[in-house]
C-alpha positions as CSV (number, residue, x, y, z in Angstrom):
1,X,0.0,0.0,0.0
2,X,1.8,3.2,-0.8
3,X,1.8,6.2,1.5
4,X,-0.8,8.4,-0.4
5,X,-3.4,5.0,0.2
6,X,-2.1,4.7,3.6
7,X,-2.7,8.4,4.9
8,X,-6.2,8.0,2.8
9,X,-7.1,5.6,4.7
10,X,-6.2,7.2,8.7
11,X,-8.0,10.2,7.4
12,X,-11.2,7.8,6.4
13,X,-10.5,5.9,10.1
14,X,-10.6,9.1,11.6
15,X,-13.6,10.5,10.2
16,X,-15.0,6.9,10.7
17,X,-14.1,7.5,14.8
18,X,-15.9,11.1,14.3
19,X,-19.7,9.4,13.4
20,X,-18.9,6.6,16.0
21,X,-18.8,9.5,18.8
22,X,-21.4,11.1,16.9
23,X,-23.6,8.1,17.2
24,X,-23.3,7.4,20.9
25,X,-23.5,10.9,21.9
26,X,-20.0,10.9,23.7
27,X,-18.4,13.9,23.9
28,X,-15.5,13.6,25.1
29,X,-14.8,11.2,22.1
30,X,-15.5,14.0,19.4
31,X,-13.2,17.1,21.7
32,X,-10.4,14.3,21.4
33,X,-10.9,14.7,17.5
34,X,-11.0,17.8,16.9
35,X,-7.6,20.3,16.7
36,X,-6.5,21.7,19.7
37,X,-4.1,24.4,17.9
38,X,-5.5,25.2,15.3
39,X,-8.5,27.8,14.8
40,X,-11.6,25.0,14.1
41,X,-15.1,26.1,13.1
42,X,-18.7,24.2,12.3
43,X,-21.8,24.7,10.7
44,X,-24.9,22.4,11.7
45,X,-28.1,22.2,9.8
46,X,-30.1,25.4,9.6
47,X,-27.0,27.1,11.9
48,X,-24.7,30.1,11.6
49,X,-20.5,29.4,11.4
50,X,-19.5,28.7,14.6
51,X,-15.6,29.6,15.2
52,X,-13.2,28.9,17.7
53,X,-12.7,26.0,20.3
54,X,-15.4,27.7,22.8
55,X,-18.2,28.1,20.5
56,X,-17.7,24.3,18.5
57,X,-17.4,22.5,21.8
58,X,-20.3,24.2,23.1
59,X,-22.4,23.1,20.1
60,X,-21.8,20.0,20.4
61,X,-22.3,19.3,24.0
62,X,-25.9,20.8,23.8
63,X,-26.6,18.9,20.9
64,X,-25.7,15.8,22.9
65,X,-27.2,17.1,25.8
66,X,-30.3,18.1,24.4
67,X,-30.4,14.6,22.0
68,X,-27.9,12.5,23.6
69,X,-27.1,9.5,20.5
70,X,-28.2,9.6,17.6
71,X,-28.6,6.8,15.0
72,X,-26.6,8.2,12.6
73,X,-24.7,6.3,9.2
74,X,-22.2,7.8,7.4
75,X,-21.7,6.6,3.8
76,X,-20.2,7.3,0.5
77,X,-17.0,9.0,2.0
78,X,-14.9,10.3,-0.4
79,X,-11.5,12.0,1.0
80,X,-9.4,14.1,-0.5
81,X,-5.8,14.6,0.1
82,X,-3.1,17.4,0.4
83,X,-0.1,18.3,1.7
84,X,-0.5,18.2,5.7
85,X,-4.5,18.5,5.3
86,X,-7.4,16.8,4.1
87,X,-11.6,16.8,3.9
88,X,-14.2,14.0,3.2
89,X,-17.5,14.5,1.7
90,X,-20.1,11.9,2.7
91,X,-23.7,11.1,3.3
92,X,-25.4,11.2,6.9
93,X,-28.2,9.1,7.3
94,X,-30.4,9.6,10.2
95,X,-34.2,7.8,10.5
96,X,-35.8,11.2,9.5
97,X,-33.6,12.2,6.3
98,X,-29.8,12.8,5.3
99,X,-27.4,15.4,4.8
100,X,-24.2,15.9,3.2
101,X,-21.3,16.7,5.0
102,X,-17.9,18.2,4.6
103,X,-15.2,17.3,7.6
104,X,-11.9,18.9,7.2
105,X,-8.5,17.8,8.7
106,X,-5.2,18.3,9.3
107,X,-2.1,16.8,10.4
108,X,-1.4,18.2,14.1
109,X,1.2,16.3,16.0
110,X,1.5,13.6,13.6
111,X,-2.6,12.6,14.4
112,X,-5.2,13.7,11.9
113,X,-7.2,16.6,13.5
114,X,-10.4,17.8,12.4
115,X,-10.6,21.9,11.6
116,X,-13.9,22.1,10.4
117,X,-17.3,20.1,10.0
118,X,-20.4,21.1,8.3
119,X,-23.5,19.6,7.3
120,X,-27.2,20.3,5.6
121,X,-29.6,19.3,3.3
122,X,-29.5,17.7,0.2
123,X,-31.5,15.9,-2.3
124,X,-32.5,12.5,-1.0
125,X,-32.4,10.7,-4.5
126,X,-28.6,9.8,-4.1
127,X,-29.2,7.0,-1.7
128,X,-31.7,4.4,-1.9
129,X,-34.2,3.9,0.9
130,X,-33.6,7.5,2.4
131,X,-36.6,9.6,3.3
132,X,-37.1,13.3,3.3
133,X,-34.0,15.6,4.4
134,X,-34.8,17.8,7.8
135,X,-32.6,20.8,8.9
136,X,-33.1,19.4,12.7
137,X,-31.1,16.0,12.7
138,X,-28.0,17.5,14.2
């Protein structure tokens, strides 16, 4: 497997450890993923930009707090790579709809780190089975 395959795929096992946390609601799973020196930012459905460690965290623990898990998939992730960063685009799938999603990383410490993860609507016809897309799944 040559290198380019082999950082392909720690960037696919980390955004794979991403919807895992995601899933069970842990936070402290999804902090330990995200970068811790570099300036990170998020958009969930039907949100404004959120920037900076505080602000990110903060989403995320009401979202857990105020849903706990969630039974979210994520599927058809493509990454893309780069010199000392990278992003996936994929499909969440909840019950009530999917999204799209765009989860950016780079390399911090040697570790892929995620900067950046956004999410919203789409059209549902790109995955068989899937219902109607909702702005409130995450």
């Amino acid at each position: 497997m040559g290198i380019k395959n082999r950082t392909l795929k720690e960037v696919l096992e980390v955004n794979t450890a991403f919807y895992e946390a995601f899933a069970a609601g842990d936070f402290l799973a999804i902090k330990q993923l995200w970068s811790r020196s570099n300036d990170i930012s998020v958009i969930h459905p039907g949100s404004t930009a959120l920037h900076g460690q505080k602000a990110v965290m903060m989403s995320w623990q009401l979202i857990f707090k105020n849903s706990g898990s969630h039974n979210i998939e994520c599927i058809n992730e493509r990454a893309y790579l780069y010199d000392g960063s990278a992003y996936i685009v994929c499909s969440e799938v909840f019950p009530e709809g999917q999204l799209m999603a765009t989860n950016i990383f780079v390399i911090e410490n040697g570790d892929w780190r995620m900067v950046h993860h956004q999410a919203g609507p789409c059209s549902a016809s790109g995955h068989q089975g899937s219902q109607a897309t909702s702005n409130a799944l995450h």
